[in-house]
C-alpha positions as CSV (number, residue, x, y, z in Angstrom):
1,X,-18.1,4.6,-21.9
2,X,-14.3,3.6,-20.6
3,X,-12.8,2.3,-24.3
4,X,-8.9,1.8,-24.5
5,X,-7.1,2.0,-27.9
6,X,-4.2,-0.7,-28.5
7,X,-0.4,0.5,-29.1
8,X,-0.7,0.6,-33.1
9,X,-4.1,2.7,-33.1
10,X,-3.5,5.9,-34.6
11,X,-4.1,9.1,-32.1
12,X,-6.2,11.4,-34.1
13,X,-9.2,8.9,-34.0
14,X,-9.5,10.0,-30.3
15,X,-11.1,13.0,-31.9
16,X,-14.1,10.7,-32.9
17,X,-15.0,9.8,-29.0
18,X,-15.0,13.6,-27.4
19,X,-17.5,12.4,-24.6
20,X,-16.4,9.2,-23.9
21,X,-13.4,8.1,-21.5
22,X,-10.0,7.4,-23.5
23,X,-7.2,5.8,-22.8
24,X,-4.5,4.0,-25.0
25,X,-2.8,1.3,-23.7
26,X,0.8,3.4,-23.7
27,X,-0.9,6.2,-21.7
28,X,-1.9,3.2,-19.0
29,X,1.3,2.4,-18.7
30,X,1.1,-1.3,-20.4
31,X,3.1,-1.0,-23.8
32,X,4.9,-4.1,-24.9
33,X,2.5,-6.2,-23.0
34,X,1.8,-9.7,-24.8
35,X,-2.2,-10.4,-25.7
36,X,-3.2,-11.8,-22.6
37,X,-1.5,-10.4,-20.2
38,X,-2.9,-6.7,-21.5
39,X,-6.5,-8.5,-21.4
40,X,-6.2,-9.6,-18.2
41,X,-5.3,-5.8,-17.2
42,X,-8.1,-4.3,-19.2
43,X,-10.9,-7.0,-19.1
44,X,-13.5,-5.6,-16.7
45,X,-11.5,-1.8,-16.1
46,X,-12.7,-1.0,-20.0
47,X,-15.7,-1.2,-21.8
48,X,-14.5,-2.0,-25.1
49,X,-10.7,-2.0,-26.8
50,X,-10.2,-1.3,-30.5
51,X,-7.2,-3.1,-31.9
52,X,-5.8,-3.9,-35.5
53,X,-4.3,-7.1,-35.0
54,X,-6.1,-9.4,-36.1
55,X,-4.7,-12.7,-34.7
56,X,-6.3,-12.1,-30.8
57,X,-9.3,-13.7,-31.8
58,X,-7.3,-16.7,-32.6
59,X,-4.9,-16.4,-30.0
60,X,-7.2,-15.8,-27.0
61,X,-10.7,-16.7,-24.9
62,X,-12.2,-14.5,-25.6
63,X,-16.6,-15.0,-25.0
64,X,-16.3,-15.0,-21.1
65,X,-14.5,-11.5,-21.4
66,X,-16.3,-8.4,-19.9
67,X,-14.9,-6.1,-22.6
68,X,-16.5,-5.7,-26.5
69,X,-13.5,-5.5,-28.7
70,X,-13.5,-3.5,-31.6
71,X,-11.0,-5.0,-34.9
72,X,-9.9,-2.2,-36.7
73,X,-8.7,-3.4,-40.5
74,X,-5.9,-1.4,-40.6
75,X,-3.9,1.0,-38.6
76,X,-3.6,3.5,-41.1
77,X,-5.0,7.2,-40.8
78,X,-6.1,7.9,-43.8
79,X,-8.2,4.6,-43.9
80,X,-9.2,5.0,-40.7
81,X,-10.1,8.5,-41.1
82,X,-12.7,7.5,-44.2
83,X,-14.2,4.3,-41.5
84,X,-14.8,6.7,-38.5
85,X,-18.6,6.6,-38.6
86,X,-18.4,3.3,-38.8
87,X,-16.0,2.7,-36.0
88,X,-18.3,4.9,-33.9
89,X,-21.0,3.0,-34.0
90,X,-19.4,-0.3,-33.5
91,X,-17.5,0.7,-30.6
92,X,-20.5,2.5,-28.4
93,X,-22.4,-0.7,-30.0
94,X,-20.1,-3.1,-28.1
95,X,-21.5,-5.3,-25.3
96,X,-19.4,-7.3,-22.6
97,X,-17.6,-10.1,-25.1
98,X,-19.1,-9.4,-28.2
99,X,-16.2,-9.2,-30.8
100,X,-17.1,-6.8,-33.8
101,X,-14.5,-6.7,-37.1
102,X,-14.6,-3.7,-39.2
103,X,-14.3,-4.1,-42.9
104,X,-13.1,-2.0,-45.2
């Protein structure tokens, strides 16, 4: 599975996906891209992004996307860190336009 983690995702969850193929969107080369502009990039390349911000799904079309996106409700570590099983299964869940928010 190709997932992609926005700017503001914390690094050490990448120790949650050993097997699967991770990128973050600074390590493609796209930080300070707007919304669209980055989905447009990663729509169809990924499988699924996780983000915390949690205006895309208001800001964007978003059900005729190829990716599953992935809502993280924070960016914080610590928060995160308690979510990860969680987060797991929602992100190797993920189908082509689905759109899954995480609550805490």
């Amino acid at each position: 599975m190709k997932i992609i983690f926005d700017e503001n995702i914390p690094r050490p969850l990448r120790q949650f996906f050993p097997t699967d193929d991770l990128s973050t969107v600074q390590e493609s080369g796209w930080a300070g891209q707007k919304n669209g502009e980055l989905l447009a990039k990663i729509d169809g390349v990924f499988d699924v992004f996780v983000l915390a911000d949690k205006n895309l799904r208001y800001q964007q079309n978003l059900p005729h996307r190829k990716i599953g996106i992935v809502e993280l409700p924070t960016n914080r570590w610590p928060l995160l860190k308690l979510l990860a099983p969680r987060i797991i299964i929602a992100v190797h869940a993920a189908t082509p336009g689905s759109y899954v928010v995480i609550q805490e």
